[in-house]
Structures are given as C-alpha cells and as structure tokens.
C-alpha positions in Angstrom: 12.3 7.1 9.9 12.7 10.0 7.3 16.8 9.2 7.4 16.6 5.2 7.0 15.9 3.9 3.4 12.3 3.3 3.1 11.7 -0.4 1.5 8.6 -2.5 0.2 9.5 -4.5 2.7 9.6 -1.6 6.0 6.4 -0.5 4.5 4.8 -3.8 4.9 5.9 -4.6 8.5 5.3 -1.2 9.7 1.4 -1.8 8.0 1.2 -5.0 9.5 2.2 -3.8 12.9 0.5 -0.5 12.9 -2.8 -1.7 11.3 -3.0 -5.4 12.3 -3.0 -5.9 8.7 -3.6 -9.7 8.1 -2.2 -9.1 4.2 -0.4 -6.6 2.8 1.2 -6.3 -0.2 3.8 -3.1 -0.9 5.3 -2.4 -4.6 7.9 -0.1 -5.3 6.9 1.3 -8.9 10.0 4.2 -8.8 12.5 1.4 -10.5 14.0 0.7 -6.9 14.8 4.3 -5.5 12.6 4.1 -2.8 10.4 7.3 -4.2 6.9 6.0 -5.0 4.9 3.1 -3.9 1.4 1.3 -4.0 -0.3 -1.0 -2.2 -2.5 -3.3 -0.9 -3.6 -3.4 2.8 -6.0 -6.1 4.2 -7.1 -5.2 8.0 -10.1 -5.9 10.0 -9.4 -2.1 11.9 -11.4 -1.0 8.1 -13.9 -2.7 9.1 -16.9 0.5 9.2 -15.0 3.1 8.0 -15.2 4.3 4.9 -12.6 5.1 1.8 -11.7 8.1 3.1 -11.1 7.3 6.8 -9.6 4.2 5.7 -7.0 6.3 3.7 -6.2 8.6 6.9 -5.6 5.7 9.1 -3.0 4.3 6.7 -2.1 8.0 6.5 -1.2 8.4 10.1 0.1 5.1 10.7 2.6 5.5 8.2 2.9 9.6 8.9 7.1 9.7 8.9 7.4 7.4 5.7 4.9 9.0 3.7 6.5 12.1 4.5 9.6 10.9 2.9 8.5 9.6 -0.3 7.2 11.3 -3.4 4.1 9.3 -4.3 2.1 6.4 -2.4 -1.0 5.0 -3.1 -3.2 2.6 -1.0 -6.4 0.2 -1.3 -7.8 -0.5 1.9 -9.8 -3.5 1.6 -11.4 -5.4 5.2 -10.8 -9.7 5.2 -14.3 -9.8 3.7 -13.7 -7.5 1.0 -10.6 -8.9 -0.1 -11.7 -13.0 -0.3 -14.8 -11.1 -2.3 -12.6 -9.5 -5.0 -10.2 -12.6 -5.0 -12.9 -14.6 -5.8 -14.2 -12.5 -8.6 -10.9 -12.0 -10.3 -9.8 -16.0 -9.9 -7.8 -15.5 -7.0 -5.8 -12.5 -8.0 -6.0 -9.0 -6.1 -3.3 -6.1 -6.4 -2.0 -3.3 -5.3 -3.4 -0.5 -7.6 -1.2 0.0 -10.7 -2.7 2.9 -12.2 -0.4 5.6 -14.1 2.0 3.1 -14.3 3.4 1.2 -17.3 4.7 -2.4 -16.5 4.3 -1.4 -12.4 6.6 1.5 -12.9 5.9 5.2 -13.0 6.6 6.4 -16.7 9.9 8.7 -16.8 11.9 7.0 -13.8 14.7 4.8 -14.3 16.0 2.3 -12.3 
C-alpha cells in the first residue's frame, strides 16, 4: 500500500473491511496531499476493549497506511457509544478535529 495514494476514501473501505466498521468517517486535514488524517470509526469488534486496545487494533489493521502518512488520529467509538454521543450533541458526531483550524493542520497548503 505504501506506493498507492492513500485517500479518505481507501482509508474508509480498508476500516470497514478490516474492522467490520458499521460507520466510518475519514477526513483528510493536510489540504488534500494525502499526509494527515482523522477519524471516526464505529465497530462492534470495540466492543470490551478499552481506548488503548481500541487504538492498536485500528493501528494494525491499517499497519502499511499509517506507515505512510505523517499524522493520523482515530476515535474508536462501539454502535452503542456512538447513537449515545449522537444523541447528546443532536445528531452530530465527528472525527476529532483538534490542532486543526477549519479541519486543516495549521501551516499546510493545499
């Protein structure tokens, strides 16, 4: 994978078909290089694990891509977890955005 052009969109069907994600959401925040990404990954596999194990499965599932990028951030959130924060924040849950300003890292251009 390290030689193909890693997209939001191969970073969401890889999740989805490495994970069994049911929802994922992938944002590119380096202005469209392909360098630094967040997301949002909805899978029952979290389901017991905590933050840290959930990061290392998302780590290993997406091993060669990560590898190839310069910055990628992740929540890992179960079906349950997910409805829960959707319902608190009126239907709205994102990727995490933090460091960024308007969802892209400060000092890139597009």
């Amino acid at each position: 994978m390290a030689d193909a052009t890693i997209t939001e969109a191969s970073l969401k069907s890889a999740l989805a078909e490495r994970l069994g994600a049911t929802h994922v959401e992938v944002t590119d925040m380096s202005g469209g290089c392909g360098q630094s990404f967040t997301s949002l990954i909805v899978s029952p596999k979290f389901s017991g694990l905590n933050s840290l194990k959930r990061h290392r499965a998302v780590n290993a599932a997406l091993k060669d891509e990560i590898a190839a990028i310069h910055a990628w951030s992740a929540k890992c959130q179960t079906p349950e977890e997910w409805e829960r924060d959707k319902a608190k924040s009126g239907g709205e849950s994102k990727p995490p955005m933090d460091g960024t300003v308007g969802g892209q890292v400060q000092g890139v251009d597009a």
